[in-house]
Every structure is written in structure tokens, then in C-alpha cells.
MARBA-3410 file (N, C-alpha, C, O; in Angstrom, 1 decimal):
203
0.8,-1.2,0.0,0.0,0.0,0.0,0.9,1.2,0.0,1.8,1.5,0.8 ~ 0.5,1.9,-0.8,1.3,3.7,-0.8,1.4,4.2,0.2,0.4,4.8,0.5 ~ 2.4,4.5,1.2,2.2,5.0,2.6,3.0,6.9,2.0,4.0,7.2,1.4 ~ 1.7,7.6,2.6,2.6,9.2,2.2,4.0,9.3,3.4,4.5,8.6,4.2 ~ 4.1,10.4,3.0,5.5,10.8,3.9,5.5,12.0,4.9,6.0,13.1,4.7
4.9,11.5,6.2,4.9,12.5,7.4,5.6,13.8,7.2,6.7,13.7,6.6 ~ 5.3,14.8,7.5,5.6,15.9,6.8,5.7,17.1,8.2,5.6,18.3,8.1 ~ 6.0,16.4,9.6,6.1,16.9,10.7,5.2,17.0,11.5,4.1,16.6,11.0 ~ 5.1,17.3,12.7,4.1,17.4,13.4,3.4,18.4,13.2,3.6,19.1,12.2 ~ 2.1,18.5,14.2,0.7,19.5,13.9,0.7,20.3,14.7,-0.4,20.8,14.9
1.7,20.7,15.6,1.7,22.0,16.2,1.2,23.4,14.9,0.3,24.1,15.0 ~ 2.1,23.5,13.8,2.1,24.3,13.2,0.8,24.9,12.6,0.4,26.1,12.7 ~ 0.0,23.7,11.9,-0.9,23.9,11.6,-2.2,24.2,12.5,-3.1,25.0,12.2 ~ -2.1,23.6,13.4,-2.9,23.7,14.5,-2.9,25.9,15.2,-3.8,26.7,15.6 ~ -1.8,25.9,15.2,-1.4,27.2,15.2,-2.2,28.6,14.1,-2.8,29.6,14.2
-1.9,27.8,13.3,-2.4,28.8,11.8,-4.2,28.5,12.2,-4.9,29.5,12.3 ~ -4.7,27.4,12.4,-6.1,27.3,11.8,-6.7,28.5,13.6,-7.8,29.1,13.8 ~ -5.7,28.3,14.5,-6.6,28.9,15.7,-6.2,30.8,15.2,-6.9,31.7,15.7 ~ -5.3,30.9,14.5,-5.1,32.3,13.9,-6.5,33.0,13.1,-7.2,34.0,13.4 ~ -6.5,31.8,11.6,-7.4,31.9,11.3,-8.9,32.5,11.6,-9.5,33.6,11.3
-9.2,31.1,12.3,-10.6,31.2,13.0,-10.9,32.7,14.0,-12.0,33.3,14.2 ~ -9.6,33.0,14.5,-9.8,34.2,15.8,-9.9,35.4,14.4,-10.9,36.2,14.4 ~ -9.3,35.3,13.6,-9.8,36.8,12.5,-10.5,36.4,11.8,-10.5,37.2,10.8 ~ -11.5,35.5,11.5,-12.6,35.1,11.0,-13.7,36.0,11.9,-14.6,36.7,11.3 ~ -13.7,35.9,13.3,-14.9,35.6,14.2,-14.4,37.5,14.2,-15.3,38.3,14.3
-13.3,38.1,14.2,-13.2,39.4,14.0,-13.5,40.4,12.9,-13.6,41.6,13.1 ~ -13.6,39.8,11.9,-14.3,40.1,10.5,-15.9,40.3,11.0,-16.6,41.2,10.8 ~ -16.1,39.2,11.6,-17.5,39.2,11.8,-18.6,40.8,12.5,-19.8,41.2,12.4 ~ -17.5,41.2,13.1,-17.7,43.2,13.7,-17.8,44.2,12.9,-18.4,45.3,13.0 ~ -17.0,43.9,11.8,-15.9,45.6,11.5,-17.2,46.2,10.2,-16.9,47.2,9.6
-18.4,45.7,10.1,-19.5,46.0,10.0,-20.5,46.9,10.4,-21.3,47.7,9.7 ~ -20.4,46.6,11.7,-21.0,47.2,13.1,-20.7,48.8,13.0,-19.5,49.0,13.2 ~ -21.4,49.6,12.9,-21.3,51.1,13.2,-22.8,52.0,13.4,-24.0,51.5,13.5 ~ -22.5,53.0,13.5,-23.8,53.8,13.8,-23.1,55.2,13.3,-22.0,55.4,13.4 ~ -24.2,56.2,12.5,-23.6,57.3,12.1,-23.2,58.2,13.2,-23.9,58.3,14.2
-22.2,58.8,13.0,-22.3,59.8,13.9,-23.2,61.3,14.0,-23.6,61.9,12.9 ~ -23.5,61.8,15.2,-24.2,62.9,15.0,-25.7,62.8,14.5,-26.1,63.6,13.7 ~ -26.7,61.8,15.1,-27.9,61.1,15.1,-28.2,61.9,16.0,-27.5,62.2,16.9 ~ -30.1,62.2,15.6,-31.0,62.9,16.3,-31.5,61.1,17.0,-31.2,60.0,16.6 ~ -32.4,61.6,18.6,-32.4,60.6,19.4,-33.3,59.2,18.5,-33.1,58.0,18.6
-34.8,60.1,17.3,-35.4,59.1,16.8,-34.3,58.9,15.9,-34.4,57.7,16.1 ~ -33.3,58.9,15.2,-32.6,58.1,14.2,-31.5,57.7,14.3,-30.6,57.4,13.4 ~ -31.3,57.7,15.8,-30.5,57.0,16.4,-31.2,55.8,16.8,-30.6,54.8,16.5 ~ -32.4,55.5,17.5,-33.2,54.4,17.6,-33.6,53.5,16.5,-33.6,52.3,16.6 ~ -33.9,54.7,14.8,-33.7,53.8,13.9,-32.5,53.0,13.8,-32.8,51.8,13.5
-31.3,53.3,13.8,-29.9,52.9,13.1,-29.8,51.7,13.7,-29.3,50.7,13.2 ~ -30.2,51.8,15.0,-30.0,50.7,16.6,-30.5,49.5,15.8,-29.8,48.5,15.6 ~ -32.1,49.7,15.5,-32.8,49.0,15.3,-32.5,47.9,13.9,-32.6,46.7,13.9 ~ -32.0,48.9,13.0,-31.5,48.2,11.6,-30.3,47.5,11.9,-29.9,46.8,11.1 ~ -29.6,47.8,13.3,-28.2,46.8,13.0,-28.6,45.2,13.9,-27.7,44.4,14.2
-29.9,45.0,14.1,-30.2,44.0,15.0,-30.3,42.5,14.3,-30.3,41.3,14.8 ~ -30.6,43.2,12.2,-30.3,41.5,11.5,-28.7,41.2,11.5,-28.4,40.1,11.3 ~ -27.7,42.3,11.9,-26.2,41.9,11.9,-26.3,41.4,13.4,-25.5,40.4,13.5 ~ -26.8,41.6,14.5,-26.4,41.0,15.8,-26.3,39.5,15.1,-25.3,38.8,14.9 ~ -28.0,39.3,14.7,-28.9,37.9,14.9,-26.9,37.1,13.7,-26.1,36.1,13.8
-27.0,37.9,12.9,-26.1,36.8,12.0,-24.7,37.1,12.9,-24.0,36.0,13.1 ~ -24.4,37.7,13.3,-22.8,37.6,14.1,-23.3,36.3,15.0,-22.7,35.3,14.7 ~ -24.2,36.2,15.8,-24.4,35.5,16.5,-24.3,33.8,16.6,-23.8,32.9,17.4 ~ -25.0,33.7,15.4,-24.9,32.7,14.1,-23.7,32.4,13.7,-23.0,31.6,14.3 ~ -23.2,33.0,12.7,-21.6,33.0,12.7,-20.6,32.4,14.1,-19.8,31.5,14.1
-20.9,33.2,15.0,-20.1,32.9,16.2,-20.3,31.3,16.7,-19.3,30.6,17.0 ~ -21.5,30.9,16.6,-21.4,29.5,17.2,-21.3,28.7,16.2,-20.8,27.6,16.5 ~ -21.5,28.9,14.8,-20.7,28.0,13.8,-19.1,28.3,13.9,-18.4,27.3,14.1 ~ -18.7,29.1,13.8,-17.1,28.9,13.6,-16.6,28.7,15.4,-15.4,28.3,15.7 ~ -17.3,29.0,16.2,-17.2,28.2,17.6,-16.9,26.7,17.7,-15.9,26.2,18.2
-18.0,26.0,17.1,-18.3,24.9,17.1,-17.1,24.2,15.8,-16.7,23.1,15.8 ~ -16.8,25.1,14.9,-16.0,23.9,14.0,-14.5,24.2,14.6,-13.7,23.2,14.7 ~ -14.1,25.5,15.1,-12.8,25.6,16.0,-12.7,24.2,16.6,-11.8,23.4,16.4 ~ -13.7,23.9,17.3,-13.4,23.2,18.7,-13.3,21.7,18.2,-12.6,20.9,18.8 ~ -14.0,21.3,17.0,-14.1,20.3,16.4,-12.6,20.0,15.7,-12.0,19.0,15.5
-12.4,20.7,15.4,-10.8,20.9,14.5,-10.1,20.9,15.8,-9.4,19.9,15.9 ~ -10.0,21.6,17.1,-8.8,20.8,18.1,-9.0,19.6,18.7,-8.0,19.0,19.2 ~ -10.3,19.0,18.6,-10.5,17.9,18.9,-9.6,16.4,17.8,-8.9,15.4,18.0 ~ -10.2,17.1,16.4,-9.7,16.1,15.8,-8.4,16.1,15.8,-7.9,15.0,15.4 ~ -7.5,17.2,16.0,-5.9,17.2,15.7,-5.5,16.9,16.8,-4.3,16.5,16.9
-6.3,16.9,18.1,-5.7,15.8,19.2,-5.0,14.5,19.2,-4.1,14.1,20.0 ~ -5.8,13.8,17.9,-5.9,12.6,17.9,-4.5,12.6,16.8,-4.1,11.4,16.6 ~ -3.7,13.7,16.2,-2.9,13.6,15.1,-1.3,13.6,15.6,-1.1,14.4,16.5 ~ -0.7,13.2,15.2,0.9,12.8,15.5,1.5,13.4,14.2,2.2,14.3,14.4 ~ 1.4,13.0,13.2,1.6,13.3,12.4,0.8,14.1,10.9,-0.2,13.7,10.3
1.6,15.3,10.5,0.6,15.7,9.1,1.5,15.4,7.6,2.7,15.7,7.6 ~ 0.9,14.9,6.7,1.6,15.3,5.5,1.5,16.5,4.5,1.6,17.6,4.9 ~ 1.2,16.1,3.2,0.8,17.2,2.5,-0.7,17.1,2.2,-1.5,18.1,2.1 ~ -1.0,15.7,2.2,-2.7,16.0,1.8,-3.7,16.4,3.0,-4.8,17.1,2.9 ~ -3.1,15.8,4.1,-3.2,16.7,5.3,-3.8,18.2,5.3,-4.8,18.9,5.5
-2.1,18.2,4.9,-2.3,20.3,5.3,-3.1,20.6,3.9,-3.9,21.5,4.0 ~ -3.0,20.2,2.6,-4.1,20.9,1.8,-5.5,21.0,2.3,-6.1,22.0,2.6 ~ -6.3,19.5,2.6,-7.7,19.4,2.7,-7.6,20.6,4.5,-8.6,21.2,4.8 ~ -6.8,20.6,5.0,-6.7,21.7,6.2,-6.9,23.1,5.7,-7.6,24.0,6.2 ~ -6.1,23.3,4.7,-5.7,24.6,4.3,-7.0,24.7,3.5,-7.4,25.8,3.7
-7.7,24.1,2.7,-9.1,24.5,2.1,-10.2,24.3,3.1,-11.3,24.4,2.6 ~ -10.2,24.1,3.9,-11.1,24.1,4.8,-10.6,25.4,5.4,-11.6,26.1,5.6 ~ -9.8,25.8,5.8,-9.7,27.3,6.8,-10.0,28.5,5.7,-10.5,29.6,6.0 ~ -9.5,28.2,4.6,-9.8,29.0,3.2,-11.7,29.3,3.4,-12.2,30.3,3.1 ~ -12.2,28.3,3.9,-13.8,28.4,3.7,-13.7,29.2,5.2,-14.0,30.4,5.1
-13.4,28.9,6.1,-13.7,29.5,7.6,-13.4,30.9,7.5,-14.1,31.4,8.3 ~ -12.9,31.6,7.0,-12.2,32.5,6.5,-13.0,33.3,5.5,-12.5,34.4,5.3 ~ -14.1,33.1,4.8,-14.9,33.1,3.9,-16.0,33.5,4.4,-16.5,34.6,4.0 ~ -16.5,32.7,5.4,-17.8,32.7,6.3,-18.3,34.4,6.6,-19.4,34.8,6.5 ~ -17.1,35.1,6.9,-18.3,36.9,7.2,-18.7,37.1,6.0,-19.1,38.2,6.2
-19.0,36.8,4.8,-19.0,37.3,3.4,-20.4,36.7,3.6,-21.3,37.4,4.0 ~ -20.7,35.5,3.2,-21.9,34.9,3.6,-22.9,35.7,5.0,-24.1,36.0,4.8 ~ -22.3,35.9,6.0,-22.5,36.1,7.2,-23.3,37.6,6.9,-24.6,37.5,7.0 ~ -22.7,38.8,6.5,-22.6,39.9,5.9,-24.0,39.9,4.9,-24.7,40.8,5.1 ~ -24.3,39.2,4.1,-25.2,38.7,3.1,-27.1,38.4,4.2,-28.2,39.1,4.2
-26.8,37.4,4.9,-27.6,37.5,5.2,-28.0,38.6,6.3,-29.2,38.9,6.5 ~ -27.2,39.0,6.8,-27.5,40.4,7.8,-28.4,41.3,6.8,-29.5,41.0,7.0 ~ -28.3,42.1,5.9,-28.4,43.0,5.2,-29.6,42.4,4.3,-30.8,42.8,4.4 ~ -29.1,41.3,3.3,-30.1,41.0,2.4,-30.9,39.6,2.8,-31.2,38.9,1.8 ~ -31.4,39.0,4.1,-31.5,38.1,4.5,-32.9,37.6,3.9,-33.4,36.6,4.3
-33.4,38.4,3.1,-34.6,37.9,2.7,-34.7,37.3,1.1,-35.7,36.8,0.5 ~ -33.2,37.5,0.7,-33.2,37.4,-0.5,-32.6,35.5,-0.6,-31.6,35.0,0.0 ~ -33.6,35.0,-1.4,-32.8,33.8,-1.2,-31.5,33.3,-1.4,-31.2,32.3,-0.7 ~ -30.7,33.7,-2.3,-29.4,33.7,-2.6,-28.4,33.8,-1.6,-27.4,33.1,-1.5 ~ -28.9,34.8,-0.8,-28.1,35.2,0.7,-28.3,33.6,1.6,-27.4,32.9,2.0
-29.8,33.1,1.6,-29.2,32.2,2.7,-28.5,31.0,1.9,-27.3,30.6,2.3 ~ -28.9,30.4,1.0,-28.2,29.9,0.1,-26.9,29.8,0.1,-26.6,28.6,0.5 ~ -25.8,30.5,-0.1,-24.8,31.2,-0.3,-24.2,30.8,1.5,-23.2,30.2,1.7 ~ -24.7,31.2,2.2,-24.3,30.8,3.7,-24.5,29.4,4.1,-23.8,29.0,5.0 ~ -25.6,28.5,3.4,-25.6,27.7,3.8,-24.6,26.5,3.0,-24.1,25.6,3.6
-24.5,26.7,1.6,-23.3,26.3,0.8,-22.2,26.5,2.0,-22.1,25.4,2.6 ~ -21.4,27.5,2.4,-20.3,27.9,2.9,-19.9,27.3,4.0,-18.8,26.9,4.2 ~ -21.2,27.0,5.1,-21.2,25.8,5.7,-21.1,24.4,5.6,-20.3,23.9,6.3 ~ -21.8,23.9,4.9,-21.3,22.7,4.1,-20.2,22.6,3.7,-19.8,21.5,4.1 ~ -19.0,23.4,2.7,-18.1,23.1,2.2,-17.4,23.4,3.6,-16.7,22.4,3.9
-17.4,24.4,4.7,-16.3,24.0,5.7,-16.2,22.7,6.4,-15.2,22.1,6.8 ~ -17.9,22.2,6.5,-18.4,20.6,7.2,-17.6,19.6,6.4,-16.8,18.7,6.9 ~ -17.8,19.8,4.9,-17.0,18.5,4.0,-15.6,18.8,4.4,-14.8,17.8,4.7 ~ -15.2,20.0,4.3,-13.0,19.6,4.5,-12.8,19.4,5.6,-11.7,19.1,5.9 ~ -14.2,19.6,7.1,-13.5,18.6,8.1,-13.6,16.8,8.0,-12.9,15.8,8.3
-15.1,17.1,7.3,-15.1,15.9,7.0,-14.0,14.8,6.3,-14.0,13.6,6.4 ~ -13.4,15.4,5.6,-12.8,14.8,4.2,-11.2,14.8,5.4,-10.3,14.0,5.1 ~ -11.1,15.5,6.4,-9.6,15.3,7.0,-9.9,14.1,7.5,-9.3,13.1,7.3 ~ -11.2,14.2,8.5,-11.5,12.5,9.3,-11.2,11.2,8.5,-10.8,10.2,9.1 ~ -11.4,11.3,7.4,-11.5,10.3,6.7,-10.4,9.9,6.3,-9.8,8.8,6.4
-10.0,11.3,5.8,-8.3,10.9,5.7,-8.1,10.1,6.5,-8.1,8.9,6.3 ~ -7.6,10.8,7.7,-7.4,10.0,9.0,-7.4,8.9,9.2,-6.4,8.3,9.6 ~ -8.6,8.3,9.1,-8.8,7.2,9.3,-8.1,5.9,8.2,-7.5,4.8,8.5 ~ -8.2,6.5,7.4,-7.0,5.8,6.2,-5.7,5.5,6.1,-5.1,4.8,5.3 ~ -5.3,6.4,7.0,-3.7,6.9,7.6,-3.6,6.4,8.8,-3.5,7.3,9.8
-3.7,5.1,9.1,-3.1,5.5,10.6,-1.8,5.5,11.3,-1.5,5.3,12.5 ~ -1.0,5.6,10.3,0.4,6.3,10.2,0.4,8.2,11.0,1.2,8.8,11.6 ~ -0.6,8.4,10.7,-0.6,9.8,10.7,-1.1,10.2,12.5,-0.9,11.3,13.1 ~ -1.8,9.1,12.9,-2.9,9.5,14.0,-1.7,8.8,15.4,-0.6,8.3,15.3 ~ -2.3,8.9,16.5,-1.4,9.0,17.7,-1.1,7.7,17.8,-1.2,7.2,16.7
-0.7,6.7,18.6,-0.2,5.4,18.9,-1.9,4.6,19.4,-2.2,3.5,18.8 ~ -2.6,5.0,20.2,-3.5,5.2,20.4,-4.8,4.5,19.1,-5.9,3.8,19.3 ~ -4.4,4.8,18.2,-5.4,4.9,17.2,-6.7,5.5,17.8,-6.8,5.9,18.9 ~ -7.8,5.5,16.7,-9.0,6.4,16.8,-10.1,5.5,17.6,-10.5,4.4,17.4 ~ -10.4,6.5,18.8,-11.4,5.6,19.6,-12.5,6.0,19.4,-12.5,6.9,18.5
-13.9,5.7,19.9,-15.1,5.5,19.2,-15.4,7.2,19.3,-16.2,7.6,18.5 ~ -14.7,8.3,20.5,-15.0,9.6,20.0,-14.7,10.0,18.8,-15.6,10.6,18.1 ~ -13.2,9.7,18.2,-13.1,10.3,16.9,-13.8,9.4,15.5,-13.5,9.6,14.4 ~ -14.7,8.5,16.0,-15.7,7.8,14.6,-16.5,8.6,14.5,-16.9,9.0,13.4 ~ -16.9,9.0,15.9,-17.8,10.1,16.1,-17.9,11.6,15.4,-18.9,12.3,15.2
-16.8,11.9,15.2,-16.8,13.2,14.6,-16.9,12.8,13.1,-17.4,13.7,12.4 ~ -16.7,11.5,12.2,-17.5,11.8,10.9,-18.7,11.7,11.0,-19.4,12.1,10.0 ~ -19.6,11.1,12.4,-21.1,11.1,11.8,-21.5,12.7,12.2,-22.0,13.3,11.2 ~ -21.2,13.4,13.2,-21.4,14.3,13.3,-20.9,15.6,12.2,-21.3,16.7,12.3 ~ -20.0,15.1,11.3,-19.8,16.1,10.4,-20.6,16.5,9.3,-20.9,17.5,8.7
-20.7,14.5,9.5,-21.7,14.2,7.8,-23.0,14.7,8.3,-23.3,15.4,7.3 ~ -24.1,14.9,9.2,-25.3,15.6,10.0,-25.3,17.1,9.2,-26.2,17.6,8.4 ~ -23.7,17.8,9.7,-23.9,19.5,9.4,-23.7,19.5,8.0,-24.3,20.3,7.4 ~ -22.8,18.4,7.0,-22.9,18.7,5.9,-24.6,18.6,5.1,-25.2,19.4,4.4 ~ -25.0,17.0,5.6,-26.0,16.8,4.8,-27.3,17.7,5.0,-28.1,17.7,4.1
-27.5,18.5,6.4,-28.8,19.5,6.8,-28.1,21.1,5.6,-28.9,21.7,4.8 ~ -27.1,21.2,5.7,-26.6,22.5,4.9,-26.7,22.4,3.7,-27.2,23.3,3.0 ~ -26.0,21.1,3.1,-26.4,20.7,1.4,-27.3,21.0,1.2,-27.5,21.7,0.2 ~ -28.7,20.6,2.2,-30.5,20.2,1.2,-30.6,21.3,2.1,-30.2,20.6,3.0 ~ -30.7,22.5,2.6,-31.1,23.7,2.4,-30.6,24.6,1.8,-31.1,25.7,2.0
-29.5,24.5,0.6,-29.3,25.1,-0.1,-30.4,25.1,-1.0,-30.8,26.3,-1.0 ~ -31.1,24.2,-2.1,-32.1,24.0,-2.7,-33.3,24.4,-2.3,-34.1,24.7,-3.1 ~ -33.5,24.5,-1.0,-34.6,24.8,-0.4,-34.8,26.1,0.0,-35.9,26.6,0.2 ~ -33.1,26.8,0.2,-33.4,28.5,0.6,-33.8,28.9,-0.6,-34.9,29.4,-0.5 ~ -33.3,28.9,-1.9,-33.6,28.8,-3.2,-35.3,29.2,-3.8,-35.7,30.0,-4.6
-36.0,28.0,-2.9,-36.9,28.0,-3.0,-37.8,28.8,-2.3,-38.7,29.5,-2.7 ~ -37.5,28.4,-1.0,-38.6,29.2,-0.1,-37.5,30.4,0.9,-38.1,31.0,1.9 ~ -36.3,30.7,0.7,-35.8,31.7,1.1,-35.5,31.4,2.5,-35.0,30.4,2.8 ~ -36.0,32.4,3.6,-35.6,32.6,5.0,-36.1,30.8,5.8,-35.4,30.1,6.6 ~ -37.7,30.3,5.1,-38.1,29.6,5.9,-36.8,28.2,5.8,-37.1,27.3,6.6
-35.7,28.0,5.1,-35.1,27.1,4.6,-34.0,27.1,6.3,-33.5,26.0,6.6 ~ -33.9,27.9,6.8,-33.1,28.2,8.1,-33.4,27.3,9.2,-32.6,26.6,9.7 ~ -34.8,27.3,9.5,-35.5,26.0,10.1,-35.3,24.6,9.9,-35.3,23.8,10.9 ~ -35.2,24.2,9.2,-34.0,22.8,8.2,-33.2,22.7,9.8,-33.1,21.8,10.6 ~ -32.6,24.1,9.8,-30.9,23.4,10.2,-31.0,23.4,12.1,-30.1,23.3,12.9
-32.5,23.7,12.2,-32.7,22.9,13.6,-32.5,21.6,14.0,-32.1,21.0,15.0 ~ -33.0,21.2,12.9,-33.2,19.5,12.8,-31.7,19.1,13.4,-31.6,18.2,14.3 ~ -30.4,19.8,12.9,-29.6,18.9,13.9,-29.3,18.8,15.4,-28.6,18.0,15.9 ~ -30.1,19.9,16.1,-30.1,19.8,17.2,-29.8,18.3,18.1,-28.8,17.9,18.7 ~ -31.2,17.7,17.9,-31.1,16.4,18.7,-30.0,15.3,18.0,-29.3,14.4,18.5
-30.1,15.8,16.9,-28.8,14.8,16.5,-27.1,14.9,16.8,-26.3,14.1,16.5 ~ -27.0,16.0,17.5,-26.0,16.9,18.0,-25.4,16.5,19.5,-24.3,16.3,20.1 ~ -27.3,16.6,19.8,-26.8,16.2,21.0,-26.6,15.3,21.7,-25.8,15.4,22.7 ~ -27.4,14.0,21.3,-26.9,12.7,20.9,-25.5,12.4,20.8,-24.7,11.9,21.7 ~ -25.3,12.7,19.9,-23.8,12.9,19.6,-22.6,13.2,20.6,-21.9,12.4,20.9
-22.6,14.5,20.9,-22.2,14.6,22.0,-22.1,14.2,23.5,-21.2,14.4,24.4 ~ -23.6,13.6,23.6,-23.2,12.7,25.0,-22.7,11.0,24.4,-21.6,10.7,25.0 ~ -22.8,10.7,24.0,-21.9,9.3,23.3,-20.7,9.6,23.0,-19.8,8.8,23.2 ~ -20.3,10.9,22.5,-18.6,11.4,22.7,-18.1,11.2,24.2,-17.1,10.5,24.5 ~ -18.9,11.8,25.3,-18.2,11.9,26.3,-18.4,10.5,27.2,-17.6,10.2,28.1
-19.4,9.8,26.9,-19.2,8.1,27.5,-18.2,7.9,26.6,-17.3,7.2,27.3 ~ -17.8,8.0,25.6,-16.6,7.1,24.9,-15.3,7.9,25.6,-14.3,7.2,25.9 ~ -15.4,9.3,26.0,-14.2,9.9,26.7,-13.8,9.3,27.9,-12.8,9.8,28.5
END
């Protein structure tokens, strides 16, 4: 079998994606203003208009919350990276990185279906390049700790494939019915959370 060629440890990388992610979730502000020199009613308006940017910062925040934490989780389990490693890494932070753009979209134009669309794509593709590292992983176990992968880290592809597959089919669906397509991505709730307590009995 083709074995790649370790390409050093994952401090480095690990480094870069927590860089990343922290000026991702900082992008997500530089938005935020109010004019200067507002009478008290159009200062109430301005207040008022910046409350679809809270609702999407907010949004934003616990998605790239939640994939941060999922990405130190899985590189716990890593000893070693190569190169296909750090690409499918490096196109996935490429998408995290991406996310205020989407984010931005639906604040302002959130009614327009394209906007959620477009956000919910962006999610999916960052779900698939975590996805697509696990997998790696799993194929490599050259790459992962002495340890090999215990039933937490199986866990993180069902849980990835959940955020990919709820984000893919509301893409088609914001498309269609616009804002109501957002409700879709409740659905992973219980599946989440499931998930998560079977992570920590396996811990």
C-alpha cells in the first residue's frame, strides 16, 4: 500500500487554523457602526437596523465556535501531518475565512434567497473539509497517535456528515422558499446532541 510521507508534526498547523478562526470571528464586527451625529429618533432607527447583523454575528459565532473546537478535537488525535493533510486543512480554513462574506449577506439581504443559500453552501463546504480530514485520517493510521481512533473520533465523521448533509438540502430549499429554509438546520439539534453525550461516555 502507498504510505505518504509525514511531513512533521501539527503544532504548526494547528497554530495557523486557531489564527485563522480568531480573525474570522473578527471580521465578523468591522461592520457594526452607527452614524455619527444622530438625532435621538434616528438613532433608535440605526439601533434598530443593525439587530439582523447582531442575529447573523451571533450565528456566525457558534458555527465557527463549534468547527474551532471540532478541528482541536480532531488534531488531538494527530501525530503526524503530510501534505494531503495540510491541503484538505488549508481549504477548509480557506472556507472559515470566507464565512463573514456569507454572514454579511444574510444580515443586510436576508430575505433574499441567494443570501441564505450562499451561507448555507459555505457551511457545508467547511463541514466537508472537516469531514474529508477525518476520513483521511482514518486511512492513515500512520498519521494519528499510537493510540489509534477511539469511538470519540468515529464520532466526529457522523457528526460532520449531519452538518454537511442538513446544509447541502437547504441550499435548494433556501432557493426556493428563502428565509423559511433556516428552520431545516434545527433539525440537527437532537442529532448533535446525541452525539455529543456518546462522545463523552466514549471519553
Amino acid at each position: 500500500m502507498w504510505k505518504s510521507i509525514p511531513d512533521g508534526g501539527p503544532d504548526r498547523l494547528v497554530a495557523l487554523a486557531d489564527g485563522v478562526f480568531a480573525i474570522a470571528l473578527t471580521l465578523l464586527v468591522l461592520d457594526f457602526s452607527v452614524p455619527q451625529n444622530l438625532d435621538s429618533a434616528d438613532y433608535d432607527d440605526a439601533l434598530r437596523d443593525l439587530l439582523p447583523n447582531f442575529g447573523a454575528y451571533a450565528l456566525s459565532v457558534l458555527v465557527l465556535g463549534a468547527f474551532w473546537r471540532e478541528h482541536r478535537r480532531i488534531f488531538g488525535y494527530v501525530r503526524q501531518v503530510d501534505g494531503q493533510l495540510i491541503t484538505l486543512s488549508i481549504l477548509g480554513l480557506g472556507v472559515a475565512a470566507l464565512l463573514p462574506f456569507p454572514t454579511k449577506l444574510i444580515s443586510e439581504y436576508g430575505r433574499e434567497p441567494e443570501s441564505v443559500a450562499a451561507y448555507a453552501a459555505t457551511v457545508a463546504a467547511l463541514g466537508a473539509a472537516d469531514l474529508a480530514v477525518v476520513l483521511l485520517l482514518a486511512r492513515r493510521p500512520w498519521l494519528r497517535g499510537p493510540a489509534g481512533p477511539p469511538e470519540g473520533f468515529r464520532l466526529f465523521a457522523v457528526d460532520l456528515a449531519v452538518t454537511v448533509v442538513v446544509f447541502a438540502a437547504s441550499v435548494p430549499l433556501a432557493l426556493a422558499y428563502g428565509q423559511g429554509a433556516m428552520w431545516l438546520w434545527l433539525v440537527m439539534a437532537p442529532f448533535k446532541v446525541a452525539i455529543g453525550r456518546r462522545a463523552q461516555r466514549a471519553r
